[in-house]
C-alpha positions as CSV (number, residue, x, y, z in Angstrom):
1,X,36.6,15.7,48.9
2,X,36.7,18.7,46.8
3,X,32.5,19.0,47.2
4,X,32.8,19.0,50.7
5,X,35.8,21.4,50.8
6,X,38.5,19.2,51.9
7,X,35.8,17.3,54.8
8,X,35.7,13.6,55.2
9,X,33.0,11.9,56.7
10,X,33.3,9.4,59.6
11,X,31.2,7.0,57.8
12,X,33.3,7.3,55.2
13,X,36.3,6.6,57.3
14,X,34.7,4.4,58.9
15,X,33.9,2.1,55.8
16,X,37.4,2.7,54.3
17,X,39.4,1.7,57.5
18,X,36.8,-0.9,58.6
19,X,36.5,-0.2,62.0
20,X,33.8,1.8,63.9
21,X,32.7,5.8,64.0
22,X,33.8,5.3,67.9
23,X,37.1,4.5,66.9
24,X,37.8,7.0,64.1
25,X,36.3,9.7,67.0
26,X,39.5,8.0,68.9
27,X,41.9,8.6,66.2
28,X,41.5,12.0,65.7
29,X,41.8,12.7,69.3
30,X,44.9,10.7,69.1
31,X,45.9,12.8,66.1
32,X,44.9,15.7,68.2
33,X,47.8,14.9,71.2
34,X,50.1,14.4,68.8
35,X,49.7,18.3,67.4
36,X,47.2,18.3,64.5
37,X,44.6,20.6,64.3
38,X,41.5,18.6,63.3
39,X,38.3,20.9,62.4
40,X,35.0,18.5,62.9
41,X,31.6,19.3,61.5
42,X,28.7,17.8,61.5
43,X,27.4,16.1,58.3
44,X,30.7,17.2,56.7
45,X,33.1,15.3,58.9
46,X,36.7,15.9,59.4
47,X,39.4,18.5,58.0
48,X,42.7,18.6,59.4
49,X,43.7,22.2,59.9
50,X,47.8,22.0,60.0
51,X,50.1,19.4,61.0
52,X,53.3,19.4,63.8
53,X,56.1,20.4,62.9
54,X,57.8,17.2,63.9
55,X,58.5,13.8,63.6
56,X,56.2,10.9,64.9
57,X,54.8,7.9,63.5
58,X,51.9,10.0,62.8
59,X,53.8,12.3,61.1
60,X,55.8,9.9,58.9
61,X,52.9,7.8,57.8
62,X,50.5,10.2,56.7
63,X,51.2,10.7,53.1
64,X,53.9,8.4,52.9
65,X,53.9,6.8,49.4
66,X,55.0,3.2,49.9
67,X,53.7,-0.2,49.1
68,X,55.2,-2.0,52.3
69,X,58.0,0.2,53.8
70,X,57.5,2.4,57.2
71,X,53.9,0.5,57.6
72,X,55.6,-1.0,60.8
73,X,57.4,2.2,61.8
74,X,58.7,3.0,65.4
75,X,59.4,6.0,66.8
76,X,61.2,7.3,69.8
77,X,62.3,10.7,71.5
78,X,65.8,9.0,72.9
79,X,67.6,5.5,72.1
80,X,71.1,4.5,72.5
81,X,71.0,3.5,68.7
82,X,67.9,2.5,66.6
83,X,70.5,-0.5,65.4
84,X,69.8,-1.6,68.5
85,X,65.9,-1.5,68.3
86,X,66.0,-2.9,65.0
87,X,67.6,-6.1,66.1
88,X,65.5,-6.5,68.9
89,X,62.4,-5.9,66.5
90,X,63.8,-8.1,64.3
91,X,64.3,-11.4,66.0
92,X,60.8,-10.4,67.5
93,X,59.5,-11.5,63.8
94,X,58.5,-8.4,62.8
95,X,58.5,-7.7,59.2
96,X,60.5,-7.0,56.2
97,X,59.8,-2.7,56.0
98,X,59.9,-2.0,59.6
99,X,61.4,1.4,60.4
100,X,62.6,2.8,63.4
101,X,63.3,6.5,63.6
102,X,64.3,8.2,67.1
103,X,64.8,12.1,67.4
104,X,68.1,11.5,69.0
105,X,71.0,8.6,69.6
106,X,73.2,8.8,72.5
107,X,75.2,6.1,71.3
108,X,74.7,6.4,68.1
109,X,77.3,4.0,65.8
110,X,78.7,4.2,62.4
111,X,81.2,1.4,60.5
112,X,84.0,-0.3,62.7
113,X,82.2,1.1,65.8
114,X,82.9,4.6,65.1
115,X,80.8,6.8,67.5
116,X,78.5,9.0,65.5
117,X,77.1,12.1,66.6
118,X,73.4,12.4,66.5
119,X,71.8,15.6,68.1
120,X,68.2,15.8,68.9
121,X,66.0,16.7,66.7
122,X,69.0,18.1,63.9
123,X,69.2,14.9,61.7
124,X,67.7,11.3,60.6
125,X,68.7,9.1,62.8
126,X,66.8,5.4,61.0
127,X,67.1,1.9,60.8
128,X,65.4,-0.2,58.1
129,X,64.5,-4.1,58.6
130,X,65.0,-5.8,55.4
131,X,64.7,-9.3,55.0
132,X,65.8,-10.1,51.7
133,X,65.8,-13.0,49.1
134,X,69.3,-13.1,49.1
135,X,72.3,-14.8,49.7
136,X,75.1,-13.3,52.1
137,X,77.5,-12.3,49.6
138,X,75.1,-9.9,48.3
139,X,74.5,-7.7,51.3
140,X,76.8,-5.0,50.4
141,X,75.0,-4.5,47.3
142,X,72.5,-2.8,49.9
143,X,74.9,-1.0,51.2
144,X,75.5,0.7,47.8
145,X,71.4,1.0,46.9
146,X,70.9,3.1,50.4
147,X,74.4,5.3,49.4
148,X,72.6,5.7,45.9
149,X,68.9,6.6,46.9
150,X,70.6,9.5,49.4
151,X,72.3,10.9,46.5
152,X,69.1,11.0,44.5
153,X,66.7,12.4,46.9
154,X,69.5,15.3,48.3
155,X,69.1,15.9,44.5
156,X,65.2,16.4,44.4
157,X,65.2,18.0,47.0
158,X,67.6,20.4,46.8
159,X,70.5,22.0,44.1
160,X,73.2,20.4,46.0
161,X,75.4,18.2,44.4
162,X,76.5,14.9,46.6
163,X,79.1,12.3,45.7
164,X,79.1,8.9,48.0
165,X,82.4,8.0,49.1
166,X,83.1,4.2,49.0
167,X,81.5,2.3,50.4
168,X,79.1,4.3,52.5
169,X,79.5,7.9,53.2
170,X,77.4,10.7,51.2
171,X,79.8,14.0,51.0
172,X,78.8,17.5,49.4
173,X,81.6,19.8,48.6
174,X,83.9,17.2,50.5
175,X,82.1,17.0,53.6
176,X,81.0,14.1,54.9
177,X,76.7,14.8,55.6
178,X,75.7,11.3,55.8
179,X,76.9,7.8,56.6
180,X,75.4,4.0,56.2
181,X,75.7,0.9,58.5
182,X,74.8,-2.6,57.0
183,X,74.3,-5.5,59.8
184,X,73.2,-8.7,59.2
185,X,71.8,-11.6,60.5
186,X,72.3,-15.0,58.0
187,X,73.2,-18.8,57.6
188,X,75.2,-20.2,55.5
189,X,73.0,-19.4,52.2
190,X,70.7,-17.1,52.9
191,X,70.2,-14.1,54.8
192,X,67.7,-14.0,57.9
193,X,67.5,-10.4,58.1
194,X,69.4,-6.7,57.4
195,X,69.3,-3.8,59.4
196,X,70.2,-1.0,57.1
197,X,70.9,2.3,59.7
198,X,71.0,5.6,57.9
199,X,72.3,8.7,59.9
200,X,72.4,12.3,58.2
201,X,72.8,15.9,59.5
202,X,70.0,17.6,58.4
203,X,69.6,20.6,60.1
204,X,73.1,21.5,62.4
205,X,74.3,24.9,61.9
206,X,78.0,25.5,62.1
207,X,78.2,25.4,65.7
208,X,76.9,22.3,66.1
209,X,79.4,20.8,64.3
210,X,81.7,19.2,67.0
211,X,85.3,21.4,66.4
212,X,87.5,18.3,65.6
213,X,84.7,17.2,62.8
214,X,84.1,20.7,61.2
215,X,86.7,20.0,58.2
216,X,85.6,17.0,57.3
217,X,81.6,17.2,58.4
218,X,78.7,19.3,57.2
219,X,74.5,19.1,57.5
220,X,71.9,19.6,54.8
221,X,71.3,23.1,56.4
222,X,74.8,24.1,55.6
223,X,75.7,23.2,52.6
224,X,72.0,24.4,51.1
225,X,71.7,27.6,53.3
226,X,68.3,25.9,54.0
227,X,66.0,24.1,56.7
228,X,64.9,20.8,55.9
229,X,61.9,19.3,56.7
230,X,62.8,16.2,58.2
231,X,59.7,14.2,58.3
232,X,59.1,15.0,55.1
233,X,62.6,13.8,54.0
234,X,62.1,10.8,55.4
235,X,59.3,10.0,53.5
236,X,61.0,10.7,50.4
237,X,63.9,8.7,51.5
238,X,61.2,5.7,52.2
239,X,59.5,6.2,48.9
240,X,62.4,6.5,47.1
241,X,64.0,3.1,48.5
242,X,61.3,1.3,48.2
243,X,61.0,2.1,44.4
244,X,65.2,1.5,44.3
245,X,64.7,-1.7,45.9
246,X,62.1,-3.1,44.1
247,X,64.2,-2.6,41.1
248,X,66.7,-4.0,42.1
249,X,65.1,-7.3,43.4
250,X,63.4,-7.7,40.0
251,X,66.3,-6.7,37.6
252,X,69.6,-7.3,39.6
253,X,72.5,-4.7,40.6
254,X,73.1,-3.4,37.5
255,X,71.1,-0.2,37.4
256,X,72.7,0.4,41.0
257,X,75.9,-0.1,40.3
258,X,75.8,2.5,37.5
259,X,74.1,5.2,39.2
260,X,76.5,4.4,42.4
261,X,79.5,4.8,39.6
262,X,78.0,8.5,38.4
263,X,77.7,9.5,42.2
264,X,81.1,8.0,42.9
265,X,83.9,10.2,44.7
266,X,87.0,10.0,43.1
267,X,86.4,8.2,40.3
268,X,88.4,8.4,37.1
269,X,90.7,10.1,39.6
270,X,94.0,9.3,41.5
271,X,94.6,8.5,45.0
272,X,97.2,6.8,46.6
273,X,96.2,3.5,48.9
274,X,97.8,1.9,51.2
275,X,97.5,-2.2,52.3
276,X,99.4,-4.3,54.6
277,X,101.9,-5.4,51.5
278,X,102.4,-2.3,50.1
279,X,101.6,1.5,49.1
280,X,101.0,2.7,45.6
281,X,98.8,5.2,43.3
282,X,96.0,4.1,41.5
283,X,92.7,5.5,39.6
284,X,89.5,4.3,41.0
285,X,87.3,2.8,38.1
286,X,84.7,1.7,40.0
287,X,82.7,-0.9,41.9
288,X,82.0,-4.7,41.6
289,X,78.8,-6.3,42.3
290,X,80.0,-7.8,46.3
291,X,80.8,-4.4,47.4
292,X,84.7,-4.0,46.2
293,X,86.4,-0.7,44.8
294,X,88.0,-1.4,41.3
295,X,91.8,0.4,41.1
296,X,93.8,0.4,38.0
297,X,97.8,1.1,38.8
298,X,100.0,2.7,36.3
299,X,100.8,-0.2,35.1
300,X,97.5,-0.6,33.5
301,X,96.9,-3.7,36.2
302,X,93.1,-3.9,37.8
303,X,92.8,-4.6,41.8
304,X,89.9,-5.3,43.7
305,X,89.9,-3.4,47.2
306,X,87.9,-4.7,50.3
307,X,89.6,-3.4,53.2
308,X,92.3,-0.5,52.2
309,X,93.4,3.1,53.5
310,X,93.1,5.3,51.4
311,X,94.1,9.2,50.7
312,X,91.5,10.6,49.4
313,X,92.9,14.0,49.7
314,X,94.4,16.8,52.0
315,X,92.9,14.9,55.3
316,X,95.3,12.0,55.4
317,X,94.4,8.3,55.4
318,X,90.9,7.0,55.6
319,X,90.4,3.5,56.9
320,X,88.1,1.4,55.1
C-alpha cells in the first residue's frame, strides 16, 4: 500500500474478498451512503479519504481486531432493547459472536427489570450472543469476565480509575457509568446460548443525567472531561473480550477472578448487609467461582452471598 500511497486496487480487492470488480464498485458506493469519503483512481484504485463520525456496522467492522466476535454484527438507530434482538437472533441460529448495537433503547433494561436510561447516540447500548461450552452454573462467571474487560479497556483508554461493584456495575469515583445483564437460555447441563447486554454512558454531560440519578450516576465524558469515540470503544471492548474470553475458555476462571478481585469495590473494606434472617457487618474478601460475594464477620466466620442488600455507603441499601 505504501507504493501506491495508501491506494488499493479493485483487482486486488477483488482477489482478496473473492467476489467481482462489479461488486467491490458496489461496496464502496455502499461505503459512500454510509459517510466515507472514498477517493478512486484509475490504475491506483481506492483510498478512503475520512470516515463518519458514527456508529454503523460499517463503522464497527472496519478495523476491528477480532477472530470471531462482531463478524455477525447488527445495528440499529432505535430498539426497545438489543436484549430483545439478541434473543430473537439467537433462537434464529445465528452464531456464537453476534453483536447487536443500536444508537438508542427506549426500553432499555438492567438486572431485576430495572429500567435503564439509554439516550441516543450518548452511550453503548450492546448485546453479545455467546454460546458457550459450559454448564449453567457457570454463567455468572461471564458476568464477572464482561465487569472485568470494562475495567481494563476504561483503563487504556483513559486515566480514570473504575472499580466494578458486585456483581455487575462498573463505578468511577462512586458513580455508577456502566451496568451488565446476563440472560440465558440452557437445559439441564448445558447452556444453549447467553446474551451478555452491556450498557455505559459514554458521552452525557451533566444535564443529561436524569436529576434523581445524578448522585449515584456519571458518563465517560464526565468523569474524564473528555469525548469518547464510541465506535471506536466498542471495538476495543470487542477485542478486548474476545482475547478475555478466550482465556478464559482455555485456562478456567482463575485469571478472572483475580483481576475482578483487584477491580473490586469495597473489598478488604466494611459494609453492613442485610438478609431476610438477619443484619450484620462484614468485610468483603472476595468472589467465588459461581458468581457469590465472600464476607468475613467479626467473628472471623466466612459467608457466601447470592442475593443480599447491602450498604455500600452514604446512599442506603442496594439490592442485589
Amino acid at each position: 500500500m505504501d507504493k501506491n500511497d495508501g491506494y488499493v486496487s479493485g483487482q486486488q480487492l477483488s482477489d482478496q474478498l473473492e467476489i467481482s470488480r462489479t461488486a467491490v464498485w458496489k461496496h464502496m458506493k455502499e461505503l459512500e451512503k454510509d459517510g466515507y469519503k472514498i477517493e478512486a483512481i484509475q490504475r491506483k484504485g481506492y483510498r478512503i479519504i475520512s470516515s463518519p463520525d458514527k456508529v454503523s456496522e460499517n463503522t464497527v467492522q472496519w478495523g476491528l481486531n477480532t477472530d470471531w466476535l462482531g463478524h455477525q454484527l447488527y445495528h440499529y438507530k432505535e430498539v426497545a432493547s438489543t436484549q430483545d434482538i439478541a434473543h430473537q437472533l439467537a433462537k434464529q441460529g445465528k452464531p456464537h459472536g453476534t453483536v447487536v448495537i443500536a444508537d438508542e433503547q427506549v426500553k432499555g433494561k438492567g438486572r431485576m427489570s430495572r429500567p435503564w436510561h439509554s439516550p441516543k447516540g450518548k452511550g453503548i447500548w450492546m448485546s453479545i450472543l455467546l454460546r458457550p461450552d459450559l454448564v449453567p452454573v457457570q454463567a455468572p462467571q461471564l458476568t464477572l469476565l464482561a465487569a472485568t474487560v470494562l475495567a481494563e479497556v476504561f483503563i487504556q483508554k483513559s486515566e480514570l480509575k473504575p472499580q466494578i461493584k458486585w456483581p455487575n456495575d462498573i463505578l468511577i469515583n462512586h458513580k455508577k457509568v456502566s451496568g451488565i445483564l446476563t440472560e440465558m437460555q440452557a437445559e439441564h447441563d448445558q447452556i444453549q446460548y447467553v446474551v451478555l447486554g452491556i450498557g455505559i454512558n459514554v458521552n452525557q454531560a451533566a444535564d443529561d443525567i436524569q436529576g434523581d440519578l445524578r448522585h449515584k450516576a456519571s458518563s465517560l465524558r464526565i468523569e474524564s472531561e473528555e469525548e469518547w469515540s464510541i465506535a471506536e470503544t466498542i471495538q476495543c471492548i470487542l477485542h478486548q473480550f474476545e482475547k478475555t474470553y478466550d482465556q478464559f475458555m482455555s485456562q478456567g476462571f482463575k485469571k478472572v477472578k483475580n483481576v475482578w478481585e483487584k477491580y473490586g469495590y469495597k473489598i478488604g473494606e466494611q459494609v453492613t448487609i442485610k438478609t431476610m434472617k438477619r443484619e450484620w457487618q462484614a468485610e468483603l474478601i472476595g468472589i467465588e467461582p459461581d458468581g457469590a460475594l465472600k464476607a468475613r464477620d467479626q467473628k472471623g466466620n466466612e459467608e457466601k452471598l447470592y442475593s443480599a442488600e447491602i450498604m455500600w455507603g452514604e446512599g442506603g441499601y442496594d439490592a442485589k
